[in-house]
C-alpha positions as CSV (number, residue, x, y, z in Angstrom):
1,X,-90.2,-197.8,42.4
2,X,-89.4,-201.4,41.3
3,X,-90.4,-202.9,44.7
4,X,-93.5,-200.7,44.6
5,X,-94.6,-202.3,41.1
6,X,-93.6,-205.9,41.8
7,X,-95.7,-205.8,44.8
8,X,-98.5,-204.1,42.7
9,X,-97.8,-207.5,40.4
10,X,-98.2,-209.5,42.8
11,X,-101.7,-208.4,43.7
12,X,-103.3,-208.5,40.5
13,X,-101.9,-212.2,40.0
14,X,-103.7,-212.9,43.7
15,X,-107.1,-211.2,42.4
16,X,-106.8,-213.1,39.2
17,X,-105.8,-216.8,41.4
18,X,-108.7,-215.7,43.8
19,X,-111.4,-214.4,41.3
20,X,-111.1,-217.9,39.5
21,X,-111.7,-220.3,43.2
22,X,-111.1,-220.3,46.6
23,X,-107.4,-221.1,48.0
24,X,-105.7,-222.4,50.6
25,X,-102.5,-220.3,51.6
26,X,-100.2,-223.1,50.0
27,X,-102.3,-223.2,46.8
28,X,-102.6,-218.9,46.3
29,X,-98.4,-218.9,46.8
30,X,-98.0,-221.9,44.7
31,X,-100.3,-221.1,42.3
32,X,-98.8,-217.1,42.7
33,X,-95.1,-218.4,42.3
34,X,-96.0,-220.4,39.2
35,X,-97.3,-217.4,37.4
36,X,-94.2,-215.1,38.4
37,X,-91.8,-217.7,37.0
38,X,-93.5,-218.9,34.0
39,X,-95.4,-215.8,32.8
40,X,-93.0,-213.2,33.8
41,X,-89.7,-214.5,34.4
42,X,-89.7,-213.6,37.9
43,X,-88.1,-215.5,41.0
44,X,-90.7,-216.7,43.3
45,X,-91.5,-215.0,46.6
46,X,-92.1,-215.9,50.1
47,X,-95.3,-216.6,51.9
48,X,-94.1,-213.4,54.0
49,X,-94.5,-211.2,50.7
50,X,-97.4,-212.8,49.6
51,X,-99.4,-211.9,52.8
52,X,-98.0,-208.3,52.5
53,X,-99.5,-207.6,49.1
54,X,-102.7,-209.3,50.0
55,X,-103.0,-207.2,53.2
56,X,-102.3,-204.0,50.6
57,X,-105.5,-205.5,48.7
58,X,-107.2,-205.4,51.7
59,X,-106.2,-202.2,52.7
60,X,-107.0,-200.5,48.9
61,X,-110.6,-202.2,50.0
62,X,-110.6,-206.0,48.4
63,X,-112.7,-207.9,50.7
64,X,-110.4,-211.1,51.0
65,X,-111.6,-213.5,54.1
66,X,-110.2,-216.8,55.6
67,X,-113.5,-219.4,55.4
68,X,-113.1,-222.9,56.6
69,X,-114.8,-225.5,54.4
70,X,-114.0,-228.8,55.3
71,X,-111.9,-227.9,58.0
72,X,-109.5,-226.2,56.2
73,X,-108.8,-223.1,55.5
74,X,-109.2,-221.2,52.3
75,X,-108.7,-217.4,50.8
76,X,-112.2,-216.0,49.5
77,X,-112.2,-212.7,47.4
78,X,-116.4,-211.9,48.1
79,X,-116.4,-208.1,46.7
80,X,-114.3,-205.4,45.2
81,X,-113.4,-201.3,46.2
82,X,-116.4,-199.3,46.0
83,X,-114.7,-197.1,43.7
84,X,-114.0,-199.8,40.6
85,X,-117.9,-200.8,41.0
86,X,-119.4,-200.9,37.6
87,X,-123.0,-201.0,37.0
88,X,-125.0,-203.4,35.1
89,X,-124.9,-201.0,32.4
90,X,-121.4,-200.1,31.9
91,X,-120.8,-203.9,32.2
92,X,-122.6,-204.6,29.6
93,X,-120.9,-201.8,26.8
94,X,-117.7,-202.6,27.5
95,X,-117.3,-205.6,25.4
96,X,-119.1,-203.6,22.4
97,X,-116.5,-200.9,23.1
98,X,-113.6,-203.4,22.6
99,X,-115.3,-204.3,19.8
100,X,-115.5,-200.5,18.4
101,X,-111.5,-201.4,18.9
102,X,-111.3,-204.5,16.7
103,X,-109.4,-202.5,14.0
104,X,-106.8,-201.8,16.6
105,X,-107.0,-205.3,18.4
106,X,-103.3,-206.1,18.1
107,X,-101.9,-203.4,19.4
108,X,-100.4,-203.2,22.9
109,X,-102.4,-200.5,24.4
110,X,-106.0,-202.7,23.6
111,X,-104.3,-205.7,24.7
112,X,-103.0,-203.7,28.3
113,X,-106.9,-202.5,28.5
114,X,-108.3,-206.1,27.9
115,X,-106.0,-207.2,30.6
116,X,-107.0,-204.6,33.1
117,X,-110.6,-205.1,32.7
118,X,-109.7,-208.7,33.2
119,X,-107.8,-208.3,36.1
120,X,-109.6,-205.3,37.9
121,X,-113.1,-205.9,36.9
122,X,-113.5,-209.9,36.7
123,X,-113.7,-210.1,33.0
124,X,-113.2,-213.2,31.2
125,X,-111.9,-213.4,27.7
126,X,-115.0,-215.1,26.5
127,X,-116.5,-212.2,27.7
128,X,-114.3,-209.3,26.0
129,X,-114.9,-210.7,22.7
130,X,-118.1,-209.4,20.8
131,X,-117.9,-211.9,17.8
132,X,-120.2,-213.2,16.3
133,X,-122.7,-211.4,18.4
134,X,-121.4,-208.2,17.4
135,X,-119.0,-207.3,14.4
136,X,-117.3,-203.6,13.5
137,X,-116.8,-204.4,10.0
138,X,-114.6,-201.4,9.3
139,X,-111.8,-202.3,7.7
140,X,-108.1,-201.6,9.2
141,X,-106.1,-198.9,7.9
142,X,-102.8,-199.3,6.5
143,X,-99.9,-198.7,9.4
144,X,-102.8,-198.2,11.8
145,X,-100.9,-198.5,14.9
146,X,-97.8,-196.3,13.6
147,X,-100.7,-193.2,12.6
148,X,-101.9,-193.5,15.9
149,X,-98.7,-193.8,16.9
150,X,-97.6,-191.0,15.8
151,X,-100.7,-188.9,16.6
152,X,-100.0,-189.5,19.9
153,X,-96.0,-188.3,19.4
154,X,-97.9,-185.1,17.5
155,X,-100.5,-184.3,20.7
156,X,-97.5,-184.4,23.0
157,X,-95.4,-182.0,21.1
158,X,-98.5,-179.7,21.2
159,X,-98.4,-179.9,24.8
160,X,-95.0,-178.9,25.1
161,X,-95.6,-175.6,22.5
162,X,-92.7,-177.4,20.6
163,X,-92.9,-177.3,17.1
164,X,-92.0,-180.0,14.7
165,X,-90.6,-181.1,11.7
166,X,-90.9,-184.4,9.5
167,X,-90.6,-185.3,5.5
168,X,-93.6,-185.2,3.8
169,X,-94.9,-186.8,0.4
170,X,-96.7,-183.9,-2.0
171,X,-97.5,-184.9,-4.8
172,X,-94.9,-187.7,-4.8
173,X,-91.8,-185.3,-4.0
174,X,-90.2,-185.4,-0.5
175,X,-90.5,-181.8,1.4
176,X,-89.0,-180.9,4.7
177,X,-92.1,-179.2,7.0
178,X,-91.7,-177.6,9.9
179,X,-95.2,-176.8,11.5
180,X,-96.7,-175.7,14.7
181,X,-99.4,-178.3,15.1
182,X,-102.6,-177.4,16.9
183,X,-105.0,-180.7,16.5
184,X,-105.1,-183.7,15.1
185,X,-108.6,-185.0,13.3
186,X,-110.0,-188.4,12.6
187,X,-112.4,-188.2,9.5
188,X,-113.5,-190.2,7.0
189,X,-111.0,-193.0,7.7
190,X,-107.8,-190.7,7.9
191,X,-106.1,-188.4,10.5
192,X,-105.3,-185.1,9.8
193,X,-103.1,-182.8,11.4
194,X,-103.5,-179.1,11.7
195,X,-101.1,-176.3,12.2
196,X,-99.1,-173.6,11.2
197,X,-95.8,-173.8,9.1
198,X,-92.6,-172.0,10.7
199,X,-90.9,-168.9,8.6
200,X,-87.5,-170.1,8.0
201,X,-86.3,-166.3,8.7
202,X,-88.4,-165.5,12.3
203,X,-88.3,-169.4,13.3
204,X,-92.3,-168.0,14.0
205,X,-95.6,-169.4,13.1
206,X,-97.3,-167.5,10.1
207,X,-100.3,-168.1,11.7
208,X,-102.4,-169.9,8.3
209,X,-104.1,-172.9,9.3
210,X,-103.1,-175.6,7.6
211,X,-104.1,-179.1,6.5
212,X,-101.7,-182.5,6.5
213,X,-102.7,-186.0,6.0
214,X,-100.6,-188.3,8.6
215,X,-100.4,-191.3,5.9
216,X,-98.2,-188.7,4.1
217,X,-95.7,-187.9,6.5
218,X,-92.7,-190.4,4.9
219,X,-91.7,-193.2,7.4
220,X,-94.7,-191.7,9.3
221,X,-91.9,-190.0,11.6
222,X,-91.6,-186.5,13.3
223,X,-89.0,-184.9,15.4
224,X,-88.5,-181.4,17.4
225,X,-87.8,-178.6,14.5
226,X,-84.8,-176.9,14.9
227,X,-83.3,-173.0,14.5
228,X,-81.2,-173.1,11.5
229,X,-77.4,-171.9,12.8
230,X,-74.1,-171.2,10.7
231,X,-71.7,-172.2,13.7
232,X,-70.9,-175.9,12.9
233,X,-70.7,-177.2,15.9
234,X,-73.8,-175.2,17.8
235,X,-75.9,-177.1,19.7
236,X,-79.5,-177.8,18.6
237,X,-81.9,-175.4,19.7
238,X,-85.7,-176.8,19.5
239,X,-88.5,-174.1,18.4
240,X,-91.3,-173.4,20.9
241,X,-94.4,-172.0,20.1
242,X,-97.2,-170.4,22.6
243,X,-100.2,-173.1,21.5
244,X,-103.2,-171.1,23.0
245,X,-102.4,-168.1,21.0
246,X,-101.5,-169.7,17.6
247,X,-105.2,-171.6,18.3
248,X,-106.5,-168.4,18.5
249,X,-104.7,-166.5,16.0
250,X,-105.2,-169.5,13.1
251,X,-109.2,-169.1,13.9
252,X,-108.8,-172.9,13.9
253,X,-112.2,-173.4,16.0
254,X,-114.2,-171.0,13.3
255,X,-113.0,-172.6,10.2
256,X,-113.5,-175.9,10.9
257,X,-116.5,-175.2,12.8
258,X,-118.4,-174.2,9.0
259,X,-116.5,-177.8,7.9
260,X,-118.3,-181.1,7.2
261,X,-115.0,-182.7,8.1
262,X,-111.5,-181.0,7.4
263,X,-112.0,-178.6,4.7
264,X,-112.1,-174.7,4.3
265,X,-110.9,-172.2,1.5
266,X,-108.0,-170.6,2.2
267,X,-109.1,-167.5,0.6
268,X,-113.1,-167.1,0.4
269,X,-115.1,-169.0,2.9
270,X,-118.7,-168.8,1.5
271,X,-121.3,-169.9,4.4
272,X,-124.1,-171.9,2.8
273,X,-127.3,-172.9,4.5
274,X,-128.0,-175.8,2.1
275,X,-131.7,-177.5,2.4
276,X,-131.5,-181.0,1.5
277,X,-134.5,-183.5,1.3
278,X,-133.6,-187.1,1.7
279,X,-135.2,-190.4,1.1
280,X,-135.1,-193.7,0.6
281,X,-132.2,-195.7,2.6
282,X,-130.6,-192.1,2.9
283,X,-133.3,-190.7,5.1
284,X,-132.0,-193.3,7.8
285,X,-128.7,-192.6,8.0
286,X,-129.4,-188.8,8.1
287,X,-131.6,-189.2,11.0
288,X,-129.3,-191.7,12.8
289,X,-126.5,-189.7,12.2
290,X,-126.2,-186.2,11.7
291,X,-124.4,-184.6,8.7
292,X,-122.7,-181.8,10.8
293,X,-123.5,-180.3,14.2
294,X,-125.8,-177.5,12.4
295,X,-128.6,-180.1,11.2
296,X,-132.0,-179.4,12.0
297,X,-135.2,-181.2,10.9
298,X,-137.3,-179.0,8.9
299,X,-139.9,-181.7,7.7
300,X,-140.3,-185.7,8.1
301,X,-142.5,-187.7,6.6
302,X,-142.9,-191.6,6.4
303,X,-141.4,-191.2,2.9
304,X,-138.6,-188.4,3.3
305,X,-136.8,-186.2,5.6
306,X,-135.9,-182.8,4.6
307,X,-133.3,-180.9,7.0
308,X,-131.0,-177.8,7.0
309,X,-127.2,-177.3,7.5
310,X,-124.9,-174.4,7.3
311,X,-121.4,-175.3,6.3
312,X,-119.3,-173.7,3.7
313,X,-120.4,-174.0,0.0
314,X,-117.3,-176.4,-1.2
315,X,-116.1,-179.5,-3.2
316,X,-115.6,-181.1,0.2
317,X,-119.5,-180.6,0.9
318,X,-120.5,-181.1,-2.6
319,X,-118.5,-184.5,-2.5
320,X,-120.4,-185.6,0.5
321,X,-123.7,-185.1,-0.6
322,X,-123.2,-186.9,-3.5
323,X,-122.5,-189.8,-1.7
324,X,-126.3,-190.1,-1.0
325,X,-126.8,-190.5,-4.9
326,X,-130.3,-189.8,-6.1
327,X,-131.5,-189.7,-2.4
328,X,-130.1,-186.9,-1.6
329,X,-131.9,-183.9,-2.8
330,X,-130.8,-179.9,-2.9
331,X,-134.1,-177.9,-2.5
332,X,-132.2,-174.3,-3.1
């Protein structure tokens, strides 16, 4: 596996040395070896290597030809593998997509993607970076890359049907939770986790959907949740869960389905179809953007735009619309 990824090293360094110029074989190994030792602390390899991961870039369909100019002989790359062709189009959104990513610029992951596209698709870094022609002005959340982070530890638990258990801040006092989660949500500038907490008697889901906020799990850390046991010494034994029928059972997908973003009553749902008539600098945004997937246009006019939604009737609705100020009208 080592050798395997070391030669797969050494043929993105030879795409990279032959994207920039044409070589001669001396210069490619030279300017190959250079990279291994200074960039990667790597002993340099011989000519015989070399020529085996080039012929590997061949054979994965890298069109690398011997030219003369000048009567000697140089390396050309003149095309790429069919299969990592990217149109004019697609060329053309990634940089604004890395730029929808500005807010997570630092971490390793976006860095590892700018690299690829780099290496893979003949991007320069002049050309990954959007600014000043183009600016996501959204500012970065606190402990950004440890919520997303730890997101990503949540959606893997899920996938095992383990449950978990971390500390979590309510109200300012320190609980111990242990949930089944079921999704994690990204609205309004926070993620959310839903699930169902574990009886401490049946080690069993209750099967109530519930709502946490990942900025409140303490040290923003999770771990497997465990069967309580009065033997000492027992060994731990983690608590699985069966995740499509807990989804099914919570009615997760019909509650937050009536939801403008992550709330629902946990005793009386009342479905509202609100009419609301919007103007002003509001009518753009509503049009642009829809308020929840239920949104249709009833009337538009030059000066307002009057739609419909059905959602349920709650603060977290009423808090939204008010966002909109005086431009946001309710017509029943």
């Amino acid at each position: 596996m080592e050798d395997y990824s070391k030669d797969r090293l050494y043929q993105k360094i030879i795409i990279l040395l032959l994207r920039e110029k044409k070589l001669t074989a001396d210069e490619l190994l030279n300017g190959l070896n250079e990279l291994l030792n200074n960039e990667f602390g790597l002993d340099s390899i011989s000519r015989r290597t070399m020529d085996r991961a080039k012929s590997g870039l061949i054979e994965r369909g890298y069109q690398i030809h011997s030219r003369k100019f000048n009567n000697r002989n140089y390396f050309v790359l003149e095309a790429y593998p069919e299969n990592i062709y990217l149109t004019e189009e697609e060329k053309l959104t990634f940089p604004l997509l890395l730029g929808l990513l500005e807010t997570e610029k630092s971490m390793n992951a976006v860095e590892w993607l700018k690299s690829a596209l780099m290496n893979e698709f003949g991007y320069s870094k002049t050309d990954l970076t959007p600014y000043p022609y183009f600016m996501n002005v959204q500012p970065t959340l606190n402990n950004q890359e440890r919520l997303i982070i730890l997101a990503g530890k949540i959606i893997d638990f899920m996938k095992q049907g383990k449950a978990i258990q971390f500390l979590y801040s309510k109200k300012g006092i320190a609980e111990i939770k242990q949930v089944a989660p079921l999704q994690i949500r990204y609205y309004d500038n926070r993620y959310y986790m839903l699930g169902s907490s574990i009886d401490d008697k049946t080690n069993l889901p209750t099967n109530l959907l519930q709502t946490y906020t990942l900025d409140l799990f303490i040290e923003t850390q999770v771990f497997p949740a465990v069967e309580e046991s009065d033997e000492e010494f027992s060994l731990e034994k983690h608590i699985y869960y069966d995740y499509q029928k807990l989804y099914a059972a919570t009615n997760l997908e019909g509650l937050l389905k009536h939801s403008i973003g992550i709330w629902y009553d946990w005793e009386i749902n009342t479905l509202k179809t609100f009419k609301l008539k919007f103007s002003g600098w509001a009518k753009g945004i509503v049009k642009n953007k829809k308020i929840h997937s239920s949104q249709i246009i009833i009337e538009e006019t030059p000066e307002y735009l009057i739609v419909e939604i059905t959602v349920w009737d709650n603060q977290e609705s009423n808090n939204y619309f008010s966002r909109f100020w005086n431009q946001c009208e309710r017509l029943n």
